[in-house]
Structure formats: C-alpha cells, structure tokens
KEMAR-466865 format. One record per residue (C-alpha): residue in one letter; z, y, x. Coordinates in steps of 0.25 Angstrom, whole numbers, padded with zeros to 4 digits, always signed. Each point is the difference from the previous one (the first is absolute). Layout:
BEGIN
aZYX;...
This chain:
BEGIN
x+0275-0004+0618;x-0007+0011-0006;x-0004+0005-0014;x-0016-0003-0001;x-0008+0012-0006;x-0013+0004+0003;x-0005+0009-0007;x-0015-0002+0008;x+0000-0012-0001;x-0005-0007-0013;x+0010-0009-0002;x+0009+0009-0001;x-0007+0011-0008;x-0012-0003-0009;x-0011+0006+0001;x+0003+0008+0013;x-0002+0015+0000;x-0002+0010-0010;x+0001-0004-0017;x-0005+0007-0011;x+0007+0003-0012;x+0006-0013-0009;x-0007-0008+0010;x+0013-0013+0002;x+0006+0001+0016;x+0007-0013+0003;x+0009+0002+0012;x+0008-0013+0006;x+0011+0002+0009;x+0008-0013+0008;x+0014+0002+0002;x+0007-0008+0010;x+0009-0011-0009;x+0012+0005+0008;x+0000+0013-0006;x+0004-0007-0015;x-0009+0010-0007;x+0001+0000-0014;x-0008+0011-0005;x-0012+0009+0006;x-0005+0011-0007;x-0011+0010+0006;x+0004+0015-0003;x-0014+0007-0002;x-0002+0015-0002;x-0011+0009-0002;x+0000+0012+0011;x+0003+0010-0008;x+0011-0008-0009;x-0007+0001-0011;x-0001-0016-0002;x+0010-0011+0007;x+0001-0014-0002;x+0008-0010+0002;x-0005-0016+0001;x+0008-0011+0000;x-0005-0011+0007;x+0002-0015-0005;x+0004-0013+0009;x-0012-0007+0002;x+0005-0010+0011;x+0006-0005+0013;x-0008-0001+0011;x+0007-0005+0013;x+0010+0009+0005;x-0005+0012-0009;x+0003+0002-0016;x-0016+0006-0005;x+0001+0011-0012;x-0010+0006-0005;x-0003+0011-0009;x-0011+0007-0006;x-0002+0016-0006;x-0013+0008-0004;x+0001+0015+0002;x-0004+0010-0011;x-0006+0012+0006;x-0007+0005+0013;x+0008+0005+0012;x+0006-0004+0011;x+0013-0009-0003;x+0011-0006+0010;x+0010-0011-0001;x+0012-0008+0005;x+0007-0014-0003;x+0015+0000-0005;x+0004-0015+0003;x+0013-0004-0009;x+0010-0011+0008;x+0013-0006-0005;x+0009+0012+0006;x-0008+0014-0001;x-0014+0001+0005;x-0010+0010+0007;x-0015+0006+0001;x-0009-0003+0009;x-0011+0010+0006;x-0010-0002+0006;x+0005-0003+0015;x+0011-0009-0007;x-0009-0009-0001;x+0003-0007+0014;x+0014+0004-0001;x+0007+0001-0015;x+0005+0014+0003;x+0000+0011-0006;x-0010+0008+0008;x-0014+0003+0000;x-0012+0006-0008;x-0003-0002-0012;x-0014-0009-0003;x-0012+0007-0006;x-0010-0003-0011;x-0012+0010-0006;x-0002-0001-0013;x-0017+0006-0001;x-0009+0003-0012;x-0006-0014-0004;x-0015+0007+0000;x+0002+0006+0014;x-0013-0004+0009;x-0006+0004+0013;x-0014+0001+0004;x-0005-0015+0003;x-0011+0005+0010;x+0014+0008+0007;x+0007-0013+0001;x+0001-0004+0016;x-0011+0009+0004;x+0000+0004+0014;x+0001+0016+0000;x-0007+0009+0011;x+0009+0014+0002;x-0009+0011+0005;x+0003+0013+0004;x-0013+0006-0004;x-0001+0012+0012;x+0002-0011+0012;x-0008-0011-0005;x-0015+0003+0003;x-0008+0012-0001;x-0015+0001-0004;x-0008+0015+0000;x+0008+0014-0002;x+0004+0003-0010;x-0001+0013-0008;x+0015+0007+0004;x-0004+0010-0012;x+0013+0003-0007;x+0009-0009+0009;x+0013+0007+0002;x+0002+0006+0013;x+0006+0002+0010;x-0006-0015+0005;x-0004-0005+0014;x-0011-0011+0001;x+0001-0009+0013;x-0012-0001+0008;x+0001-0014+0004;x+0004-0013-0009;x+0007-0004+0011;x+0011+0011+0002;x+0014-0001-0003;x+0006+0006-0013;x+0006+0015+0002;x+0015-0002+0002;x+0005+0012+0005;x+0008+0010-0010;x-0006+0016-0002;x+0006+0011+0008;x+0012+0000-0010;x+0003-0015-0001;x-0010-0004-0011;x-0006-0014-0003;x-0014+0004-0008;x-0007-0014+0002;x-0013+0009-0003;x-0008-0008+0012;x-0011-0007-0006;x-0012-0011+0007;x-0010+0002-0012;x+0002-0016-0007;x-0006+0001-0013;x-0005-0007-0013;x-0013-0004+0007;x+0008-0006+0012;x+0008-0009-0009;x-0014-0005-0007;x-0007-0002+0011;x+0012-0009+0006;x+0001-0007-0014;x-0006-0013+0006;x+0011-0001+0012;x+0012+0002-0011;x-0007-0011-0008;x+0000-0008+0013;x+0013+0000+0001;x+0003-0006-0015;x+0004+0012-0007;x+0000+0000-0014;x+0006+0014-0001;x-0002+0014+0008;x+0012+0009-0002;x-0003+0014+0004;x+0009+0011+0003;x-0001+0012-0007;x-0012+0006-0001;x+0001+0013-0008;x-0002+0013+0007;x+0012+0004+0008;x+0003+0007+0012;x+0005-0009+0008;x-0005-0014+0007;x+0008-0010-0009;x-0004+0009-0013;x+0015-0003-0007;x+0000+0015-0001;x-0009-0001-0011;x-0009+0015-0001;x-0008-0005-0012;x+0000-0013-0007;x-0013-0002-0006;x-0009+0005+0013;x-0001-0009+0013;x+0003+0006+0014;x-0015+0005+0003;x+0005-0006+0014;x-0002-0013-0007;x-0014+0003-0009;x-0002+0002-0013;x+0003-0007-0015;x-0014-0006+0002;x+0004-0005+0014;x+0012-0007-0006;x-0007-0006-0011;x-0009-0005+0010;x+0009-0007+0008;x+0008-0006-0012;x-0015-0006-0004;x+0000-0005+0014;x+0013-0007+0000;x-0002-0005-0015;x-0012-0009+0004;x+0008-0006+0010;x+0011-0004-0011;x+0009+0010+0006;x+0008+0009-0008;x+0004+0014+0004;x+0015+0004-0002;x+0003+0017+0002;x+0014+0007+0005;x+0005+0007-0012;x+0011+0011+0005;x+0006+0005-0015;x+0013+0006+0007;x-0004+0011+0006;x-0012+0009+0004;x-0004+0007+0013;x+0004+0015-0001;x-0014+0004+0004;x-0006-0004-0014;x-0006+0002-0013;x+0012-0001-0005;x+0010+0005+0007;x-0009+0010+0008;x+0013+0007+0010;x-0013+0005+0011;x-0008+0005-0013;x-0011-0009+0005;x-0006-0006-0013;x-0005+0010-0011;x+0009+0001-0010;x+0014+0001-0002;x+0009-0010+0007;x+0015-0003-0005;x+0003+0008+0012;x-0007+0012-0003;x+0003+0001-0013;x+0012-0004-0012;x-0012+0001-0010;x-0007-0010+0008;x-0006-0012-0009;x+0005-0008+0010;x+0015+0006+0002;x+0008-0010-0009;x-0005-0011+0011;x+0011+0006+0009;x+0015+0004+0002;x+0002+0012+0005;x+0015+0005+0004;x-0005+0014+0002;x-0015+0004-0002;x-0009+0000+0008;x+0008-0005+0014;x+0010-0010-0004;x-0003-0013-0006;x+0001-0014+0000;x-0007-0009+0011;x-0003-0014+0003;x+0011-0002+0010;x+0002+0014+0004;x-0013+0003+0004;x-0008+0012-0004;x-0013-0003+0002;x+0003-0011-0012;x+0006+0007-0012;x+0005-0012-0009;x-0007-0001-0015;x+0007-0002-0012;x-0006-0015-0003;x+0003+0001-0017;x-0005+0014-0002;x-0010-0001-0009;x-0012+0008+0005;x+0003-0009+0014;x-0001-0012-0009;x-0012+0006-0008;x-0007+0002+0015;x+0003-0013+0007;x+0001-0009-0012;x-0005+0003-0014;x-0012+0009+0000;x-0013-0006-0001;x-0003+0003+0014;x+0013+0001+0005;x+0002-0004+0014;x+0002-0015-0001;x-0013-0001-0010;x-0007+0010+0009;x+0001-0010+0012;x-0001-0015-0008;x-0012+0007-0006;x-0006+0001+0015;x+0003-0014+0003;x+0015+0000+0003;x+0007-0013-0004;x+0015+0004+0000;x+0008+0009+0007;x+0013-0003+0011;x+0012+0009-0005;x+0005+0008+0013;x+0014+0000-0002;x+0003-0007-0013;x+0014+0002+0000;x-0002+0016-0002;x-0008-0003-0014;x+0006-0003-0012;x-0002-0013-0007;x-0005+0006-0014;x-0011+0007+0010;x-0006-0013+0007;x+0002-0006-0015;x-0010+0011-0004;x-0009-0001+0012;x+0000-0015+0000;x-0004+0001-0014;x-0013+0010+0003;x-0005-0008+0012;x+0001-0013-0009;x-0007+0006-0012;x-0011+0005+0011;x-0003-0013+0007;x+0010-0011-0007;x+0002-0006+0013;x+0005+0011+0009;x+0009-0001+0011;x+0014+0008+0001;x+0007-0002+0015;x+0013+0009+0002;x+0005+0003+0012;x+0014-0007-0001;x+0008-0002+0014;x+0010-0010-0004;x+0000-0009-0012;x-0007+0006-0011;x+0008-0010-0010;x+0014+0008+0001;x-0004+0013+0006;x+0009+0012-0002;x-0005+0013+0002;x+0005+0013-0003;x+0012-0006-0006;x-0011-0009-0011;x-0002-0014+0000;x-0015-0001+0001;x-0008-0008-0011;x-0011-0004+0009;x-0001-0014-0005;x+0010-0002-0012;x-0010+0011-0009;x-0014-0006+0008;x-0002+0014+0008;x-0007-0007+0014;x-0008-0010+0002;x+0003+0000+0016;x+0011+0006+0010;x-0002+0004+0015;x+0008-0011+0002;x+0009+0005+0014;x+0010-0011-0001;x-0012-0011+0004;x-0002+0010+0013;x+0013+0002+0004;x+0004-0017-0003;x-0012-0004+0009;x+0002+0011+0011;x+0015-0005+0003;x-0005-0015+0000;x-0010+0004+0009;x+0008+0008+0010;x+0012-0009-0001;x+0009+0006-0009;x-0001-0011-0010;x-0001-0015+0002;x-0006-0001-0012;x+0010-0001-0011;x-0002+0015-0002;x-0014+0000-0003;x+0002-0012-0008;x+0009+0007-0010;x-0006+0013+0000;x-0012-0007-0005;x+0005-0009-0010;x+0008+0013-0005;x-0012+0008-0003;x-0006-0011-0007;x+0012-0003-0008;x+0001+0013-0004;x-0014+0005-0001;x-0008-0005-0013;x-0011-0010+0004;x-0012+0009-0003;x+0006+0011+0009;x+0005-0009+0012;x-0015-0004+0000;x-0006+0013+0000;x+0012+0007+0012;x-0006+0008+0010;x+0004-0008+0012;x-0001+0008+0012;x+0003+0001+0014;x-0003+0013+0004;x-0004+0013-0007;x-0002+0014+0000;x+0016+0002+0001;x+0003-0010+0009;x-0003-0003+0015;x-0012-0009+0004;x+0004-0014-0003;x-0003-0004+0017;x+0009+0012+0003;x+0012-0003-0011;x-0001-0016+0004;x+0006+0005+0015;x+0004+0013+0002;x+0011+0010-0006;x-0002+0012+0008;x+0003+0012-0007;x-0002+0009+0010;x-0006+0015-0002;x-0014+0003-0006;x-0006+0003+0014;x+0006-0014+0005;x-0006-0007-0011;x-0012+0007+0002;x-0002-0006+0013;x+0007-0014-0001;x-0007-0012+0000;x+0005-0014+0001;x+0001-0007+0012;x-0009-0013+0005;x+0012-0009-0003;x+0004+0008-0014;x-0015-0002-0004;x+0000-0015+0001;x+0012-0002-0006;x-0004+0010-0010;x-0013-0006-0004;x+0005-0014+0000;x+0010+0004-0009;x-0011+0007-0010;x-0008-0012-0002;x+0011-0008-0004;x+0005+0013-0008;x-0012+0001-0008;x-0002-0016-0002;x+0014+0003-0010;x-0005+0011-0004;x-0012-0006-0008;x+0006-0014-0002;x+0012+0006-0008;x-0001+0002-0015;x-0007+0016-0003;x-0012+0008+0005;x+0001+0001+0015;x-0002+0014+0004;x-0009+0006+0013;x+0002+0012+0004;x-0014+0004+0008;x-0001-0003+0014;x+0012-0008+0001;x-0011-0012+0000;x-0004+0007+0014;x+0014+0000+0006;x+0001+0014-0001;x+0015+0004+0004;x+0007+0014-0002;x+0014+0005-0007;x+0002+0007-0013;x-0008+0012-0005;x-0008+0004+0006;x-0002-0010+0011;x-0002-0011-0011;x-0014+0008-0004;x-0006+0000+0012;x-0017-0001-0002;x-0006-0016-0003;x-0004-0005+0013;x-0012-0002-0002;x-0008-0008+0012;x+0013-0003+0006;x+0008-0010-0009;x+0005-0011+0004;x-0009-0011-0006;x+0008-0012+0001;x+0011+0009-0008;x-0012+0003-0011;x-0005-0016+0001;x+0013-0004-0004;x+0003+0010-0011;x-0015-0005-0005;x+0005-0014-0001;x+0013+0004-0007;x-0007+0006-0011;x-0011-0011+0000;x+0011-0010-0002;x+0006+0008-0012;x-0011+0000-0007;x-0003-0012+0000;x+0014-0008-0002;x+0006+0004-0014;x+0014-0005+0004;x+0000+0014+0010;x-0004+0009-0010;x+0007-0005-0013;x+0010-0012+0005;x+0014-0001-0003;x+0009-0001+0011;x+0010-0009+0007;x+0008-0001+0014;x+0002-0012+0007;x+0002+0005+0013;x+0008+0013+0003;x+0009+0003+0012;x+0001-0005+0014;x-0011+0009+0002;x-0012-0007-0008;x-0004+0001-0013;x-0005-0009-0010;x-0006+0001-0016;x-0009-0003-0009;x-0010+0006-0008;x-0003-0007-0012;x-0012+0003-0012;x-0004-0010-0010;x+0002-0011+0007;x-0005+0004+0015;x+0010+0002+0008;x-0001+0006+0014;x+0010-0001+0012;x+0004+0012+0010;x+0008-0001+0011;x+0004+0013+0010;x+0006-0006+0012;x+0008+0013+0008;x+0006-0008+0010;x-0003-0001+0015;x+0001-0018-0002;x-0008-0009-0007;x-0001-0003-0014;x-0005-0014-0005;x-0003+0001-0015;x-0006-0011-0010;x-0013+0009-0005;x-0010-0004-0006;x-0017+0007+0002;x+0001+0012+0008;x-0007+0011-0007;x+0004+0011+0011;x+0010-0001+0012;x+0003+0007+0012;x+0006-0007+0014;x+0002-0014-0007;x-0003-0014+0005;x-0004-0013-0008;x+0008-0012+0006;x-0003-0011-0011;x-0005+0001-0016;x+0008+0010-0007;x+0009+0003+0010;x-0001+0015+0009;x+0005+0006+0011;x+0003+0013-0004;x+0000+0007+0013;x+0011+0013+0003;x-0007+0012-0008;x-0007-0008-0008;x-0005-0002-0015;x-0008-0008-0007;x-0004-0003-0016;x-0003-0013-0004;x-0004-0010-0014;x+0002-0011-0004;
C-alpha cells in the first residue's frame, strides 16, 4: 500500500494551484494504517529561507486501510515556496518528497506552491484567444515600397515563390538580408483571412527598421522598416485588425540592438554619434565595452548584436519612460502589447517598469515573454525569476505544451507524459496566466509543425534546402497535424499559429521555417479545419476559460474535460492504430469516428472528437 498525496488533485490540496498571501491551504494526505503514524507535519519554506513553516497536521479519522490527517497553513508573503512531509512512527520516522509518495522512501523532489500578488490580473479579452504569428516580410506583399533609407546592402527576390537565400558570403557569413517585399498593407488587406480562421490576436515579429529580414537587430526602434511602409501604414493596419475585434501584439527585443544603428552606429551609417563612434556618445552607457571601440559585449557572441545595458537609465528613459518613449510610441499607433524576445536576458524590475507603462497607456495591455521552460521556477543567470510570484506576465510561449504533444504524437509518450506536463503548468502557473499562455506548435524558432511531427534530419543547410518529405511522411505527417492541433486548441491557454502552418507548409529551422505564405497553393482541407477549430473556440466557453480534468491518459488515448460554469465539454484524442468505443455525448467536432448507438462512438485510430452533454 501506498501513501496517498495528490498535490493536483483537490482532495488532496485545496484550492489547487497557485495561493495568494494569508489565503488558508488545506492539504489531506492518507497514510496506509500499517505504517502506525503518529504525527505528520508539512516542513514549508520560503525559496530564499527567509520564511519556513512548519504545520502540524491533526487525526481526523480512519478510513479503510488508511489513517486520514489533515493540516491547514496560509503563507505570508509572495514568492515561490517548497515543502516536504516528516511523518513521526513509534521507533524514529522519515520525510517524504515528492516521488515518496508511491514508495515511503526518501527520495524525490520537493512539491511546489506560488505564492502571487492578490491583485495580479491578465487581460480578459487575452484569455483563450487564438493567436496568429506573422513574420511580416513573407506574409503578403501589396505595392513597392519606398526603400528610401533602408539599410543596405539588401537583395529583393524577384518572384514570391523563390526560396529563402541560404548560402553563406564568400567568407562563411549568414546576413539573412534577402527580403520578398511583405508589408503593412499586405497584412491589412489579408485581415479578413486571419479573422476567418478565429483569431483574436495577430502577433507580429519585429517590425522596426533593421538590416536584416527577422529585424532582431533592431537599427532604430521608433521607425519601421521602409520594406514594410510607413507609421501611417501600421496605424492603418491596426485600424483594419481593430474592427475585426482583433488585437495587435508587437516583438519587443530590449537586450540588444543591431550594430548597424542609431544607436550603436559601428558602419557610421545613421547621422550622429553612435556608441561605436564615440565615448561621448548620448547613447554610450547603453553598452559594455571591454576595450573601446572593438571589444564589447554581444548577445551570444555575436557582433552584429552588441548587448544593452537593460537598467541603464537613458535605455530606460528611451524604451520605457519618456512620453514618447518606444513602448508609448507604438501603443499610441495602435499597438496592444508587446511579446518580450528572450525574457530571461531582462531584469525583473525592467518588465515591472515596462508592464507598469503599457498598463497606464491602455489598462489592458498585453505582456507575453518568451520563456522555454516553466516560467513558474525559471533560473536564469544564476536568478530565480519573479515572472509570476511579482505579476510581471500575463502569458508565456508555453514550449513544454509543444514538446508534450509532439512526443505523444510520434510515439514517444503513451499519454502519461502529456498528461502531467499539462496538469504541471497549470498547477504551477496562476489561473489568469494559464488562460492567457501562448500555446504553440511551431514558430519562428522552431521547424514547421508537419516537418517536426516526422522528421529529425539534421543534415547540412544545402541538404535541408532541398529536402522534402516523402509521400508516405506527408500522410503520416498531416494525419498527425490535425490531431496535433485538435489539443492544441482544446487545452487550457491561447493557441498559437504560426503563418502558413494552416496550409501545410513544411521546412526546418531558420531559415527554412520562413519561407513566403503560399498563397494560391494551400492545402484547403488543412485551412477548413483550422477554421473550424477556432470557430469552435469561440464559441464554447469551456475551450477558452475551462478548468481542466484527465480521465483518460495512457495506452495511447487521451481523455479530459473542460469545464466553465457549468458546461462542460468532452475530448477525446485516440493515437492508437484500434478502435476506441467511448460513452460521448453530442458531437460538436470529430474526426474518423462512427455512431453505433446513442451516446456511444467509435472513435476510429487517428481520431478525435469533442462532445456535450
């Protein structure tokens, strides 16, 4: 027999998740009567040691085979806090962790709770909003643009239909400087087609003039590419995406800057004096420099992208403070919130700072970091991150949902995986995040979804270039896409799209992931299902702002519940190649499944279905 704890599960731990200061925790654990316990206390203690706690639990009964204690405790403070149980018998005693559970050893992690401001909210128009990723040069293109001031040396591809430039210069550089003209006015006159497809949010990547094609090398933050159109061409398409109750979320990159720009200025090409030109500089205290002008410090060792000093206070003044600092500057034109590129690499008193600006501009703007693991414990740079326990982030690119339903898809899970990597991030995340999470399955940084759902290859560049995927892998791969994306937008958070994977684009990572929207060549049944996705999300309020439980999980089929005042709604995933007869009730959307009597379905191999009632 084992020691019963659960800290997931209600019974167990009330409320599940996340608390707020002096807000009573009851926790209930059931230890087998054979162990003759005599006392249970829960050690509690604050990350930092600065509080720790220790709560005694009282008897409250027998039941069966299992003696029932029970404790209660509230914390005092935000921040992250961990805890054990020391369970006291006749002769001695020992802890229990959290693996211990099944086995009364001594071994395991330790369990997890947040402790989170009591007035931390998220944007409610954010909460399970489907999101539309666009990488704004290979999206869609209307008119040329005026190329006055764009920063050379750039190519412009003839045809919309070319591949991405690939090869390395002569001495073995990567410039990503190839550009296919997508623009402002494209995005605006496709605004219609992202609305089709149920979106409730369009998240741009960055958009400020810069040399290259993916604009991180920021060249000056407050003017747009003229590749992409002007300030009034933006406000435009803001105006356009607006009207159709779709909010418009920028790429803000605050660690570093493009070498090539105002502010750094290394090729002298921006009027002025750049940091690089000159120690006098009003710019100079944004960066380190180990020896003037050559050496200095780089995001990630490279030189095009000389790292910013994030808390310096002219930076601050720039971004952040100044009436028409860069954060103000966009909003003003119709921005609704910003997506931190790498999150890690700012300091938590800057996104305080910055989420405070954003919400005294529009009190319901949206903060999204770009966090690859969970964003509840995070540790970077030797710092435990405060992301949630101070209210920094409304939302997380939520990774651990991708790489969850890529292994149950291609078979390295049975289920159980996914399962608990769910019911992790919602245990851990507080409620108003884990509603807002950037659920993705593909993205600027990562492979196509179709490609990563069946092929590793990690060949050479010029093999990647030409690879595609075979009869057999496409099948397999599309097959496992629809069923990939059903989770993604039935799990609790925002489901993410990145463009074009609607179409069943394939390609690797960057820059094979950016290739142009296929416009004219999609495949439509792909697009028609991705409609009915986000149709469905809209309009059942379980999808979008549900808890969630699993009934189902292993043996290669999946099971939960979604559950929002009242209505509750059925899914079911079946990965298996057999059968799988369920007890369901209306179908509001399946795929390869079979009535055989009232309320009872054939959920054929590959298939899925959500049902009420």
């Amino acid at each position: 027999m084992r020691i019963l704890f659960d800290s997931q599960q209600t019974q167990y731990k009330n409320p599940f998740g996340t608390l707020v200061p002096d807000q009573e925790c009851t926790l209930t654990i059931h230890i087998p009567s054979s162990v003759q316990a005599t006392r249970v206390e829960c050690i509690i203690n604050h990350e930092n040691g600065s509080h720790a706690m220790n709560v005694l639990f009282t008897f409250r009964m027998k039941k069966g085979p299992y003696d029932i204690f029970q404790g209660k405790f509230t914390l005092p403070c935000t921040g992250l806090f961990f805890y054990y149980f020391y369970i006291s018998k006749p002769c001695g005693g020992f802890r229990l962790f959290k693996e211990g559970s099944q086995t009364n050893m001594e071994a395991g992690d330790l369990w997890q709770v947040s402790c989170i401001p009591a007035d931390f909210t998220t944007p409610d128009w954010a909460k399970g909003t489907v999101i539309y990723q666009v990488f704004p040069d290979r999206f869609h293109a209307v008119g040329k643009p005026d190329l006055t001031g764009k920063l050379e040396p750039y190519t412009v591809h003839k045809h919309w239909n070319e591949d991405v430039d690939w090869r390395p210069t002569a001495d073995g550089q990567v410039l990503n400087n190839d550009f296919f003209g997508g623009n402002f006015r494209g995005i605006t006159e496709k605004m219609d087609y992202i609305a089709s497809l149920g979106v409730g949010i369009l998240y741009l990547n960055p958009i400020s003039k810069s040399f290259s094609s993916h604009r991180y090398d920021t060249g000056d933050y407050k003017t747009p590419d003229p590749m992409l159109g002007t300030e009034a061409d933006f406000a435009d398409m803001c105006r356009a995406a607006h009207d159709r109750g779709i909010r418009v979320v920028l790429d803000g990159v605050y660690s570093h800057t493009g070498s090539d720009s105002l502010y750094f200025n290394k090729n002298g090409t921006f009027p002025g004096k750049g940091a690089y030109q000159s120690q006098e500089s009003p710019y100079s205290s944004w960066y380190t420099f180990y020896h003037w002008p050559g050496s200095y410090r780089s995001w990630w060792d490279f030189d095009t992208l000389p790292t910013v000093n994030k808390m310096d206070p002219g930076f601050l003044d720039y971004i952040i403070r100044d009436e028409d600092s860069v954060v103000a500057h966009w909003m003003k034109l119709g921005a609704d919130g910003f997506r931190l590129d790498v999150a890690d690499e700012l300091p938590d008193e800057f996104i305080r700072l910055l989420r405070k600006r954003i919400r005294g501009i529009k009190p319901d703007a949206l903060l999204i970091g770009e966090v690859w693991e969970d964003a509840s414990n995070k540790i970077a740079y030797g710092q435990r991150r405060r992301y949630f326990t101070d209210g920094e982030l409304d939302s997380v690119m939520n990774y651990p949902f991708r790489t969850a339903i890529i292994n149950f898809m291609r078979g390295f899970d049975s289920g159980r995986g996914l399962k608990d990597t769910v019911m992790s991030i919602m245990e851990n995340y507080p409620p108003q995040v884990a509603a807002c999470n950037m659920n993705l399955l593909g993205t600027h940084d990562t492979p196509r979804i179709l490609t990563a759902l069946v092929d590793d290859f990690d060949g050479s560049r010029e093999e990647k270039a030409k690879r595609r995927l075979s009869r057999n892998q496409m099948e397999v791969a599309r097959e496992r896409l629809l069923m990939a994306s059903f989770l993604q937008y039935t799990l609790p958070g925002s489901p993410s799209l990145y463009y074009a994977d609607e179409t069943g684009m394939e390609g690797y990572k960057d820059p094979f992931n950016r290739r142009t929207y296929p416009w004219g060549r999609e495949d439509q049944e792909l697009v028609n299902h991705f409609r009915h996705l986000g149709r469905l999300r809209r309009e059942l309020a379980p999808l979008r702002l549900g808890d969630i439980q699993f009934f189902q999980a292993g043996d290669k089929h999946l099971g939960f519940t979604r559950t929002y005042q009242g209505q509750t709604v059925k899914i079911y995933v079946n990965r298996s190649g057999d059968p799988w007869e369920i007890s369901a009730g209306r179908v509001l959307l399946g795929y390869n499944l079979q009535v055989i009597a009232p309320d009872w379905l054939t959920l054929g191999p590959r298939g899925f279905c959500v049902t009420e009632g």
